[in-house]
Each structure stands twice: as structure tokens, then as C-alpha cells.
N, C-alpha and C positions, 0 to 999 in steps of 0.2 A: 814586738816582732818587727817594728818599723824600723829598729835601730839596726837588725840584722841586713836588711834590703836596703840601708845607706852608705851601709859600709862595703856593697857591692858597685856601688855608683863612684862615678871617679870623684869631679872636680867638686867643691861645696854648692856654686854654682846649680849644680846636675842634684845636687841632694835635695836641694832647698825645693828645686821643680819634680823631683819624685814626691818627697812629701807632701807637694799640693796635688799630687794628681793620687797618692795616696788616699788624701781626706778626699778628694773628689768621688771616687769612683766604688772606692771600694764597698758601700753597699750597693751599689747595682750590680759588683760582680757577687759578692754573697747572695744576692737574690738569684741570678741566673743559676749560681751553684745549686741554689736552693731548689729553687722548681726543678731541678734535673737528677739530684738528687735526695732530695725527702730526708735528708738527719743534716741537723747542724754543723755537729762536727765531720761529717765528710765533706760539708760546704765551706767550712772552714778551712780544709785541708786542699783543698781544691783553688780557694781564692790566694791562699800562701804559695804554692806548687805557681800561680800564673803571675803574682807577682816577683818570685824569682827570675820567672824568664824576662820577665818587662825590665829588671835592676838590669840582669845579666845583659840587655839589649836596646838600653835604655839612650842612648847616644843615637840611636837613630830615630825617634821621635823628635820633632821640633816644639808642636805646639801641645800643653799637656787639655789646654781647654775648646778641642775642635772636634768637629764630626767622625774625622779618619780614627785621631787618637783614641776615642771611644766605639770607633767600630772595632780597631784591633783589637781592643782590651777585651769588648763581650765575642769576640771569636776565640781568643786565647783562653781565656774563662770557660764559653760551654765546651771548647773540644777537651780541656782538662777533665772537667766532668763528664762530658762523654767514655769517654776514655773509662773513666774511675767504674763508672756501670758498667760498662762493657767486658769487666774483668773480673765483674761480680754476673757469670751468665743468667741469674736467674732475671736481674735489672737487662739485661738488651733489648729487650721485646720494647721496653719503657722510653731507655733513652732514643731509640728510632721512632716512636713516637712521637716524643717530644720535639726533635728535630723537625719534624714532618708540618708539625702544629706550631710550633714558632714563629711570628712575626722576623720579617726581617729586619735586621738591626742596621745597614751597611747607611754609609753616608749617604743623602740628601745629594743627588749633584744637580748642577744646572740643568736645566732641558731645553739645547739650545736649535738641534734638529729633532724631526719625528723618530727619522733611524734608530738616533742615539735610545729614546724615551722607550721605545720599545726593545732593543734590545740589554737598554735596563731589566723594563720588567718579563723578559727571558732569562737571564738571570736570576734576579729575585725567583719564580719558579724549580729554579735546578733543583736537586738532591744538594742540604749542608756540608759536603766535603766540597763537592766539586765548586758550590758558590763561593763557597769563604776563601778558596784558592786564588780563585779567579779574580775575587773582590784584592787581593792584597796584591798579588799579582799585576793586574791591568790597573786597579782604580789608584792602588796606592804606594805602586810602583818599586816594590819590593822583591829581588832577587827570590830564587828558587832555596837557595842553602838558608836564607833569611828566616824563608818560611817555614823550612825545616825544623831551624831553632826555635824559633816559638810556637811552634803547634807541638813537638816533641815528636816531630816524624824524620826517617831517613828521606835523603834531596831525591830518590830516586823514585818514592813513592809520590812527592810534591809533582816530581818532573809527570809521571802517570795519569793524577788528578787533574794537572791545568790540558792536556792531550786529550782523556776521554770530556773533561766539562769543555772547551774546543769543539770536539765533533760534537755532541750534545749542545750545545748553542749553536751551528752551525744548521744542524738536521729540525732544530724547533722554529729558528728562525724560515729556512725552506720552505717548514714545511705549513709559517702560517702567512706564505704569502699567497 
């Protein structure tokens, strides 16, 4: 399968750094598929589906061994499986759970004011649509049509999420001073 998602990568270069962030990553995203969906082969189908989008997008990652690069990857990975339960109605009650009950994954950053450190963990906090937005968005500095394309959503519903998680960080931070 790896030879499929090389031949989506341009330069040899760009190949040679997919296949190590291939070896790197890809059981941690089969795991997160995993826990989110319960069979194998939907986890499997799920970590293929998120590595398509990472080939198809793959020019805009720099480093394949850093905190960012692997926060994208496990946001790009559960919202595929998200997604995949969600379309299975009887699984939604599950994946919203799971969501709910997940550690956060986003990068580590400095904590150089208090401001900042706390309206970190307001963040951390939110509902998983509106956080993961927000994290690619503000932390890692990626366009709305960007996030589009790797979550597998239209830019009008990205532009919606980063607005209500916005007033939702705006109203928590308010309202815990």
C-alpha cells in the first residue's frame, strides 16, 4: 500500500520523508483507529483513507519527526474514524464518547505567559471538532480550505467550527475569571 501513497508524493526527496513518517506513525494511527472503531479492518481502512490525505498534502508538512506533524496525523486519523462510526448510526452514541474520553493529543508548547498556559488548557477542554480546528488553525497555522482537505469537510463548515469554538473560548475564558 505504501507504494500507492509514493506515487502521490512528488519529488523522491518528498517520498523518501513520507516513508519514514509512514514507518513512524502508522501504528499509532491504526491504534487510534482502533480504539474508535473496534474491527481491524475498519481501522485499517481508516489509517489508509488518512494516509491518502497526508500524500495528497504532504508539501506542507516540513518536519515528519515533531510534535505538530503528529498532532495532525492523530486529528486526521480519529476524525476519519469518527466519521466512519458516524455513518454506522448504531456506533454514534460510541464515537461521542470516545471523543469525550480521549486524552489530548495537540503539541506540547512553551508556557511562556500565564494567559497563554491557561488559555491552553480552555482549549484542551472544548468539544473535539471545535478543538482540533482551532489547534490547526491558531497553533499550526494552517488555512481554513487546508483544513478542509484533511479533515474531509467543506471550508464553510471549518469557517463555522473555528466562529462557534471562538465564542466558546472566548465565553469559558470570561467566564473563569
Amino acid at each position: 500500500m505504501l507504494n500507492v501513497f509514493l506515487q502521490i508524493v512528488d519529488t523522491p526527496e518528498e517520498q523518501s520523508r513520507f516513508e519514514d513518517l509512514y514507518y513512524s506513525y502508522r501504528k499509532l494511527m491504526f491504534y487510534i483507529a482502533s480504539e474508535i472503531l473496534h474491527d481491524p479492518g475498519l481501522a485499517e481502512d481508516a489509517v489508509n483513507e488518512a494516509f491518502f490525505r497526508i500524500a495528497k498534502n504532504f508539501s506542507k508538512i516540513n518536519e515528519v519527526h515533531c510534535p505538530r506533524t503528529r498532532n495532525f496525523i492523530v486529528i486526521i486519523v480519529r476524525n476519519i474514524s469518527i466519521d466512519m462510526v458516524r455513518r454506522d448510526s448504531a456506533g454514534a452514541a460510541a464515537a461521542e464518547e470516545f471523543v469525550d474520553t480521549m486524552e489530548d493529543t495537540a503539541a506540547e508548547l512553551p508556557e511562556s505567559r500565564l494567559e497563554f498556559a491557561e488559555t491552553k488548557r480552555v482549549i484542551r477542554e472544548l468539544p473535539a471538532i471545535y478543538r482540533d480546528v482551532l489547534l490547526l488553525f491558531f497553533v499550526d497555522g494552517y488555512e481554513t480550505k487546508e483544513i478542509a482537505e484533511f479533515l474531509g469537510l467543506h471550508r464553510e463548515t471549518i469557517k463555522k467550527r473555528l466562529q462557534r469554538g471562538r465564542a466558546m473560548l472566548k465565553e469559558r475564558l470570561r467566564d473563569d475569571e
